[in-house]
DOMAR-17615 format. One record per residue (C-alpha): residue number from 1; y, x, z. Coordinates in steps of 0.2 Angstrom, whole numbers. Each point is the difference from the previous one (the first is absolute). Example, Ala and Ser with C-alpha at 12.3 -4.5 7.8 and 13.67 -1.06 7.14 Angstrom:
// residues 2
+-----+-------+-------+-------+
: pos :    c2 :    c1 :    c3 :
+-----+-------+-------+-------+
:   1 :   -22 :    62 :    39 :
:   2 :    17 :     6 :    -3 :
+-----+-------+-------+-------+
// end
This chain:
// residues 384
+-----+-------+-------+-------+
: pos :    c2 :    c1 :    c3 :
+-----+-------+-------+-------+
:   1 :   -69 :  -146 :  -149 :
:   2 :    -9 :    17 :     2 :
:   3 :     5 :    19 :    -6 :
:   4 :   -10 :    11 :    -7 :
:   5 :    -1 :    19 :     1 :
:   6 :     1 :     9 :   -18 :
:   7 :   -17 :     6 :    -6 :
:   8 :     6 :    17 :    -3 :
:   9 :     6 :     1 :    21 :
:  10 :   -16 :     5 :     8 :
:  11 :     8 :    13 :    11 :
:  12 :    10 :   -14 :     6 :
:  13 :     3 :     4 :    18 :
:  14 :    -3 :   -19 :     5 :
:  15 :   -16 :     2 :    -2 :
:  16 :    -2 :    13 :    14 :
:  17 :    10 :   -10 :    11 :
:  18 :    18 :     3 :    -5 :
:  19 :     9 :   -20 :     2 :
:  20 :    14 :     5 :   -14 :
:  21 :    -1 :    -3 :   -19 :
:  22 :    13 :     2 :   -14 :
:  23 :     3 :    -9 :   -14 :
:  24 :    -5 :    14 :   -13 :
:  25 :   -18 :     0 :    10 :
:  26 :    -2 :   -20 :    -7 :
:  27 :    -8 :    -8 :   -14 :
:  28 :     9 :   -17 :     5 :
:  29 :    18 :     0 :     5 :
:  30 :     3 :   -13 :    14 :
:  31 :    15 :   -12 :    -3 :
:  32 :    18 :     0 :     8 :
:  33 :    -7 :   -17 :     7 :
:  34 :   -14 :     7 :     9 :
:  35 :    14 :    12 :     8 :
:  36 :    -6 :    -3 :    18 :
:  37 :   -16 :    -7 :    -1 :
:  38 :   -18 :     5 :     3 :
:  39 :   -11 :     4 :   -14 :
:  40 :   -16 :     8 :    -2 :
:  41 :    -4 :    18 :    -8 :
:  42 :   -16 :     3 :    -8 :
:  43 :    -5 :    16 :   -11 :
:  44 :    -5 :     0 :   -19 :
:  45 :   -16 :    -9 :     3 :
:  46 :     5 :   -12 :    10 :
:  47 :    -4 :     6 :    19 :
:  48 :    11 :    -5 :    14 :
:  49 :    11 :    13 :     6 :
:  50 :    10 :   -10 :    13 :
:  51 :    14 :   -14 :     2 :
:  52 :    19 :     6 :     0 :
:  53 :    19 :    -4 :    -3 :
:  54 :     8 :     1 :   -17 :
:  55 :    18 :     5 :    -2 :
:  56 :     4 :     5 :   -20 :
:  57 :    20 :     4 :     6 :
:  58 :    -9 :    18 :    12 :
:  59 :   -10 :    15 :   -10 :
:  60 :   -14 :    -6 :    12 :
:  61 :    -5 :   -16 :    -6 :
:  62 :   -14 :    -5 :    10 :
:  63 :    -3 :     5 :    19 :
:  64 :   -17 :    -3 :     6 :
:  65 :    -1 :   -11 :    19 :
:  66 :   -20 :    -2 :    -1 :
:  67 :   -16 :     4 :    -7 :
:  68 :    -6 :   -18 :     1 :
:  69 :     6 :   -16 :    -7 :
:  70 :    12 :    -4 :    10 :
:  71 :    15 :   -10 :     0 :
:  72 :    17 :     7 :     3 :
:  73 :     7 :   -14 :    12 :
:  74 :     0 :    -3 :    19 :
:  75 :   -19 :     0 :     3 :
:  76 :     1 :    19 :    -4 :
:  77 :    13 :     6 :     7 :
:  78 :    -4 :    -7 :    15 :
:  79 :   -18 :     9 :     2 :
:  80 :     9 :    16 :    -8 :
:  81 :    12 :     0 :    12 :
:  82 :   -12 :    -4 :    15 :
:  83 :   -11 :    17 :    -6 :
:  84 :    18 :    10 :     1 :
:  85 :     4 :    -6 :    16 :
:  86 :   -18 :     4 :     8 :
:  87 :     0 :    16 :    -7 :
:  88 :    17 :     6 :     8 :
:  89 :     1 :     5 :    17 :
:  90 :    10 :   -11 :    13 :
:  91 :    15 :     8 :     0 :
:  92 :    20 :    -5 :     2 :
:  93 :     5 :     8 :   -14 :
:  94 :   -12 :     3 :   -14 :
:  95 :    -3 :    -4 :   -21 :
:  96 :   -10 :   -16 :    -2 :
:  97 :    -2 :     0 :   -17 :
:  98 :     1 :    14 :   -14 :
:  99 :    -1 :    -6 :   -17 :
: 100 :   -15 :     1 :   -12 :
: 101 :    -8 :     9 :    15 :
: 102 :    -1 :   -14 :     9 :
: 103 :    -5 :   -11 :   -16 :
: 104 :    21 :    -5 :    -1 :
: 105 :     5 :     7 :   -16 :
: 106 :    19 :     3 :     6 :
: 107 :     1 :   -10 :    18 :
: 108 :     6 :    13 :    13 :
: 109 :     1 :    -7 :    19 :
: 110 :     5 :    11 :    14 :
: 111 :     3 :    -6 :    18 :
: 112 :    13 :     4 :    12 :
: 113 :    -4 :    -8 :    15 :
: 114 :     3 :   -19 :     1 :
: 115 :     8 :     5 :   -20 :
: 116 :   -11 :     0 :   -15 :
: 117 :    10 :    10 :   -19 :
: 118 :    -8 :    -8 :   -12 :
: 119 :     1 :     6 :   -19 :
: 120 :    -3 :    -7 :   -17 :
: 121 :    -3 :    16 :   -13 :
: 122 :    -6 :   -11 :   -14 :
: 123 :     1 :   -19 :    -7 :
: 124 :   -18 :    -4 :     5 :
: 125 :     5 :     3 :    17 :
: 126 :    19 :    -7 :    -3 :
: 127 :    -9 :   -17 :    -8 :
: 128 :   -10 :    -4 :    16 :
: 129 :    11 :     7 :    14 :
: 130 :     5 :   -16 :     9 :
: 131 :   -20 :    -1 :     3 :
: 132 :    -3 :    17 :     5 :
: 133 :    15 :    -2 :    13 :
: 134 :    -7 :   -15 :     7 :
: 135 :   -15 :     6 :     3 :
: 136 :     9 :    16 :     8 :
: 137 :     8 :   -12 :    12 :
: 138 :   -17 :   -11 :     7 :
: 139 :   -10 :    18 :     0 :
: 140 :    15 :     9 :     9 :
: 141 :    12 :   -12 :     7 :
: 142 :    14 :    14 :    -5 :
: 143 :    18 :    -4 :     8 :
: 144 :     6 :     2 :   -16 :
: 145 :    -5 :     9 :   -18 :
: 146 :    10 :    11 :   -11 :
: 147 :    -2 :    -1 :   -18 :
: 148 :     4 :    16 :    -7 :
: 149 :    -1 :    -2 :   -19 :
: 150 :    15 :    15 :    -4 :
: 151 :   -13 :    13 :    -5 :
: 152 :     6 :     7 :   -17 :
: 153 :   -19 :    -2 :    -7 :
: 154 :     3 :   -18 :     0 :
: 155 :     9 :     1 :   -15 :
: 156 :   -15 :     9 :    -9 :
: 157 :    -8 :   -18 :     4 :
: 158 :    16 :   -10 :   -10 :
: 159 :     6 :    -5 :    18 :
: 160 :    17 :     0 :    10 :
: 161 :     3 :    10 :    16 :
: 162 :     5 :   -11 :    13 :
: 163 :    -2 :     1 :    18 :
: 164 :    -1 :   -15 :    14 :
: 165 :    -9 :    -8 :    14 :
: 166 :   -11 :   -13 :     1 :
: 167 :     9 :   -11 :    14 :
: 168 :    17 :     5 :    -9 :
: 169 :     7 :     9 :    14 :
: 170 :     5 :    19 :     0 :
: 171 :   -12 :     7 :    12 :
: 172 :    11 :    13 :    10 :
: 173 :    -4 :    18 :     2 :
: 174 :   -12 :     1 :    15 :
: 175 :    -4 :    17 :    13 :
: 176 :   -20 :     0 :    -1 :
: 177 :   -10 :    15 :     7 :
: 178 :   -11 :     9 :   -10 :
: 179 :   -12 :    10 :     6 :
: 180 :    11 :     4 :    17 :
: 181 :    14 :     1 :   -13 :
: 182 :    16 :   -13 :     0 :
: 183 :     6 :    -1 :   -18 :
: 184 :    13 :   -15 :    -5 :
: 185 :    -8 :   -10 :   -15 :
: 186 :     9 :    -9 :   -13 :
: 187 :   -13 :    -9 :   -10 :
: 188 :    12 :    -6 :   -14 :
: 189 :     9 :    18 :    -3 :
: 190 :   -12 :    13 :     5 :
: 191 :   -10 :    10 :    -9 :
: 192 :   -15 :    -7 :    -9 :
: 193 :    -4 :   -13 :    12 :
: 194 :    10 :     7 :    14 :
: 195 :   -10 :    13 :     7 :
: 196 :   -13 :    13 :    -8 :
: 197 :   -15 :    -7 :     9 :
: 198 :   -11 :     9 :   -10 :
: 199 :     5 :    16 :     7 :
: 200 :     2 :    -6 :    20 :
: 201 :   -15 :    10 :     7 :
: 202 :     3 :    16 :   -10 :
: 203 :    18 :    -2 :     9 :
: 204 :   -10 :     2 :    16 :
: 205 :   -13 :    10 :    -5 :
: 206 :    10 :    17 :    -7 :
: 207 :    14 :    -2 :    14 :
: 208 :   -17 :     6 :    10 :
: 209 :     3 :    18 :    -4 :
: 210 :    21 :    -2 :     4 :
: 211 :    -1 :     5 :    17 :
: 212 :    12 :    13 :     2 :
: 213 :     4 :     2 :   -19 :
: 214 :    15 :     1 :   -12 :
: 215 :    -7 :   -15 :   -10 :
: 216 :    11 :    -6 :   -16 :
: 217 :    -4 :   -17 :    -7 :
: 218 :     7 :     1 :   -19 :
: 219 :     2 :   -18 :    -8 :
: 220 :     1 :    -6 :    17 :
: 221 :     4 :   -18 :    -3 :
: 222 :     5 :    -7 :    16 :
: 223 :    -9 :    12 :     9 :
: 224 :   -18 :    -2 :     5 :
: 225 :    -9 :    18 :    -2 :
: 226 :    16 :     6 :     8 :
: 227 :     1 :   -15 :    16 :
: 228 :   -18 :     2 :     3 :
: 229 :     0 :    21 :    -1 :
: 230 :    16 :    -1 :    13 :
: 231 :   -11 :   -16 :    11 :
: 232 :   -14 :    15 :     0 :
: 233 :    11 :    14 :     5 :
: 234 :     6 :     8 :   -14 :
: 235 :    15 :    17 :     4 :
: 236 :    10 :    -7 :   -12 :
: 237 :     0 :   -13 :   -14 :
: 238 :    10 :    -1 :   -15 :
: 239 :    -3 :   -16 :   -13 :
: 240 :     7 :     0 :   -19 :
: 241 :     2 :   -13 :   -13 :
: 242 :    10 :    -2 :   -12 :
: 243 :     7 :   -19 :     6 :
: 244 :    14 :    -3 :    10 :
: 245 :    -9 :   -15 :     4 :
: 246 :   -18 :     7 :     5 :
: 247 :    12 :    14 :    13 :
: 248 :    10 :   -12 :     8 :
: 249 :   -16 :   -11 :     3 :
: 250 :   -10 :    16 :     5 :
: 251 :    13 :     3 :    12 :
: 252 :     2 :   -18 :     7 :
: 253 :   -20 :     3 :     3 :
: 254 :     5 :    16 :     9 :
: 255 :    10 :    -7 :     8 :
: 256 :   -11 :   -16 :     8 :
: 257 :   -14 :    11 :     5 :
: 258 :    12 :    14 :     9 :
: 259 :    -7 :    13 :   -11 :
: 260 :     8 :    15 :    -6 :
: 261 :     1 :     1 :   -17 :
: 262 :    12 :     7 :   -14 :
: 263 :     1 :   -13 :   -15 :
: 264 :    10 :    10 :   -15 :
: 265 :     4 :    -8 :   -16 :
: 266 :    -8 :    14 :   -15 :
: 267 :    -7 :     2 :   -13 :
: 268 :   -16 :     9 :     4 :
: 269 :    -1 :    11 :   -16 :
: 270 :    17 :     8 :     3 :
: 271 :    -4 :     1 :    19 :
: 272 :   -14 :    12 :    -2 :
: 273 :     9 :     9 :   -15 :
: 274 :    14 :     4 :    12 :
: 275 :    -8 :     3 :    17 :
: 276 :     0 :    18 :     8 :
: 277 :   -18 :     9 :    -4 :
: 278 :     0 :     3 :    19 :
: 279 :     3 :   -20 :     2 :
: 280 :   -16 :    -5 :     2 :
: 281 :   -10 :   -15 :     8 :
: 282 :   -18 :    -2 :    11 :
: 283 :    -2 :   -15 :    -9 :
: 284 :     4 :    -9 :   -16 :
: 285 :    -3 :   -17 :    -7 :
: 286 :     2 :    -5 :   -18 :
: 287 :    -2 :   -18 :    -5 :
: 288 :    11 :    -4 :   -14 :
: 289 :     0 :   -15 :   -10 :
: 290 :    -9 :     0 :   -16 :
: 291 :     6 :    12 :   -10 :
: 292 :   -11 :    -7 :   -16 :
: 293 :     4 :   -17 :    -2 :
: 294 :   -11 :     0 :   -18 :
: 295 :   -12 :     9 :   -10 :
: 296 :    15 :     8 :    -9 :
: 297 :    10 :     6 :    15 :
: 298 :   -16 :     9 :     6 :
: 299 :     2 :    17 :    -8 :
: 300 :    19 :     3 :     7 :
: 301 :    -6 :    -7 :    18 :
: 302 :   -15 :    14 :     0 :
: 303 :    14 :    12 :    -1 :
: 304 :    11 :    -8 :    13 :
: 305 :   -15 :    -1 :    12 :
: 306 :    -7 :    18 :    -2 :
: 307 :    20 :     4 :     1 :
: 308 :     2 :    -8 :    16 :
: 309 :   -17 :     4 :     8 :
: 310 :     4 :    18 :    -2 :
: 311 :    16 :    -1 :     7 :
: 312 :    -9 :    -7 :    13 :
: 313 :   -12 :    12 :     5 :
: 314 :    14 :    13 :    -1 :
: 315 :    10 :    -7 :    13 :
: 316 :   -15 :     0 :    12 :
: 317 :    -1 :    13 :    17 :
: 318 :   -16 :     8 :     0 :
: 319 :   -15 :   -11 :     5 :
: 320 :    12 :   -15 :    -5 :
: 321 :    -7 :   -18 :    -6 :
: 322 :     5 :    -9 :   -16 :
: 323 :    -4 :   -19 :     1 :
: 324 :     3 :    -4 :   -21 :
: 325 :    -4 :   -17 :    -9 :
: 326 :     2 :    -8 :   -16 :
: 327 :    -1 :   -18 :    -3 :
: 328 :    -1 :     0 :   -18 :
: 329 :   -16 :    -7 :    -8 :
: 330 :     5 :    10 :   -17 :
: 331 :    -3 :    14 :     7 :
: 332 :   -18 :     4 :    10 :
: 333 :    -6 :     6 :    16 :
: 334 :    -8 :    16 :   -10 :
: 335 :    17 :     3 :   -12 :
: 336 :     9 :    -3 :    16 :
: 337 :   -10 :    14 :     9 :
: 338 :     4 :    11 :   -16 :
: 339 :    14 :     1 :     2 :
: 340 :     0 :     3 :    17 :
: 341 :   -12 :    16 :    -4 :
: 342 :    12 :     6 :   -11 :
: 343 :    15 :     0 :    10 :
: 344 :   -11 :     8 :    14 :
: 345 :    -1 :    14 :   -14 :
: 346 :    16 :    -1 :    -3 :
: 347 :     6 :     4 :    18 :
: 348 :   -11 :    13 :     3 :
: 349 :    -5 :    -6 :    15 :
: 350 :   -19 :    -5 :     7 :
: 351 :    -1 :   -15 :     0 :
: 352 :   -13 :   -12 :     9 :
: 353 :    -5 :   -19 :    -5 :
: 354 :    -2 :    -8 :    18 :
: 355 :    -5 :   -16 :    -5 :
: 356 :     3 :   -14 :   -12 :
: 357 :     6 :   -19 :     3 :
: 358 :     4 :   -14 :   -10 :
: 359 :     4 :   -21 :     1 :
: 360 :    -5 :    -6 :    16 :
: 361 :   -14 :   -15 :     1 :
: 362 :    11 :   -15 :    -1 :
: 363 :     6 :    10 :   -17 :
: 364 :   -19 :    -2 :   -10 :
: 365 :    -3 :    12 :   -14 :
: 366 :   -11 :   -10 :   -12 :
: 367 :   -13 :     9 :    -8 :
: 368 :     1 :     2 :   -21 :
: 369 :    20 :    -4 :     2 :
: 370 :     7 :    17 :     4 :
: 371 :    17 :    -7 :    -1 :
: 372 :    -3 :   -10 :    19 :
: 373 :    -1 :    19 :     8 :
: 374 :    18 :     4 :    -4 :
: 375 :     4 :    12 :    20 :
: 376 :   -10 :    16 :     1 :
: 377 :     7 :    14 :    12 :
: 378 :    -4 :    16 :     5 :
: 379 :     3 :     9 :    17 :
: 380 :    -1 :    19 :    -5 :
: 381 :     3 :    15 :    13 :
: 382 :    11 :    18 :    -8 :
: 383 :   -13 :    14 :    11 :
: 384 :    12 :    16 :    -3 :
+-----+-------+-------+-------+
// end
């Protein structure tokens, strides 16, 4: 069985490197049989594009793991999970493996300490996992792995959430310290894969400028920005979110690592809205979840953005930092910066760009697949 790309799809961003094609891009539509299986890709006149994993139940039917001829089975995951491993640094608590960056089309692995979250995003990976967790186990010798299939984009791949470890055990929620920071972990409930380790040195980084500052950490989860901003010597800190569960867990964290920090349940639209004008913070830190899930929910999460970031830098002292991120891949570091320029406008404040940031290196962004750099961030100064 091979696939072939439609005459007609020269501009077919596989051939600059993307590792997704769609049905309506093929001349040949794979079988519900080959679901799950490695085939070849060629274009129109017959040259080799790569080798990827057919699924005819998901809009992207075929999911490119190589450029070469190589099989999908236990010789390849092991050498593509030997070239993840030696490009991560040695750390405790870390992402091993991230996808069709790492030549995985949807096998996610983070590690917390002697833990490994493992998680299958689509039936290639779902097919083949007992393999890939015993290869986990001789190159790691984890105490115990996590399979965290409940991710709702499984279902876009015709496959059940379900949620479990590999030794059949519950693995209890654990204290680990985080970069000086003690958070309690649960692994099975948390969010994502029970920590947001992509974001673990930007916690440290901006809690640099806190010393001394009213810092506010909206969509605080349990309380990172806002632990490591009271660690560094923050005046006062207050942390939102919308979840009882993320403020009691902030608090708990608070609480662990003696810090003094106020956890309040809000939503952080209506917070702003009905603050004092003379209410105002040294520093703020937006990182709300993604607010565009889809193409189609893009225009109305612009607006929410450019609302919030405006709100934002409204509530800033003079000489104040806002630390602002967006980890939707739908919308772009350039749109995202848009509308940040227009919300500066808006407030009739100068404005300064201090610097950008993104997905640390354990998080690869793989060139020609734009959708692999999905956290951009800004840290912007109001001058007046």
């Amino acid at each position: 069985m091979k696939l072939i790309l439609k005459k007609e799809a020269r501009k077919a961003r596989v051939r600059r490197g993307h590792p997704w094609v769609f049905a309506n891009e093929l001349a040949t539509v794979p079988a519900a049989s080959d679901d799950g299986k490695a085939c070849p890709l060629e274009d129109g006149r017959g040259r080799f594009l790569g080798m990827g994993i057919v699924n005819t139940r998901s809009q992207i039917v075929w999911r490119r793991y190589t450029s070469r001829e190589d099989p999908w089975d236990s010789g390849f995951f092991a050498r593509a999970l030997d070239v993840a491993l030696r490009n991560r640094e040695e750390e405790s608590f870390r992402r091993l493996v991230w996808s069709e960056a790492d030549d995985m089309p949807g096998l996610v692995v983070d590690q917390f300490g002697d833990y490994l979250v493992v998680q299958a995003l689509t039936l290639g990976v779902e097919l083949v996992l007992p393999d890939i967790l015993d290869l986990l186990q001789d190159l790691l010798s984890p105490r115990d792995m996590v399979i965290r299939n409940d991710a709702p984009s499984r279902k876009l791949e015709g496959l059940t959430l379900q949620q479990y470890s590999r030794s059949g055990k519950t693995v209890e929620p654990f204290w680990a310290k985080i970069y000086e920071i003690e958070y309690l972990l649960d692994l099975h409930s948390g969010q994502k894969t029970g920590f947001y380790l992509d974001q673990r040195q930007e916690h440290f980084k901006v809690a640099t400028f806190a010393p001394d500052w009213r810092v506010l950490d909206a969509f605080c989860n349990q309380g990172a920005f806002a632990l490591q901003c009271a660690a560094a010597g923050a005046r006062e800190v207050l942390g939102l979110d919308s979840s009882e569960e993320a403020i009691t867990a902030g608090r708990a964290n608070a609480r662990k690592n003696e810090l003094q920090v106020r956890f309040e349940r809000a939503n952080v639209f209506d917070f702003f809205s009905e603050r004092e004008k003379e209410d105002r913070f040294d520093l703020i830190i937006l990182d709300p979840p993604s607010f565009a899930p889809n193409r189609k929910a893009v225009p109305a999460a612009c607006r929410g953005y450019k609302e919030l970031q405006l709100r934002a830098l409204q509530a800033l002292s003079p000489g104040g930092i806002l630390a602002t991120y967006c980890c939707s891949h739908h919308v772009g570091r350039d749109r995202f910066l848009e509308l940040i320029e227009g919300a500066a406008v808006d407030s009739r404040r100068p404005v300064q760009l201090l610097y950008h940031t993104g997905q640390p290196l354990d998080h690869p962004v793989r060139l020609g697949f734009p959708e692999s750099f999905y956290l951009k961030g800004c840290l912007l100064r109001v001058n007046d």
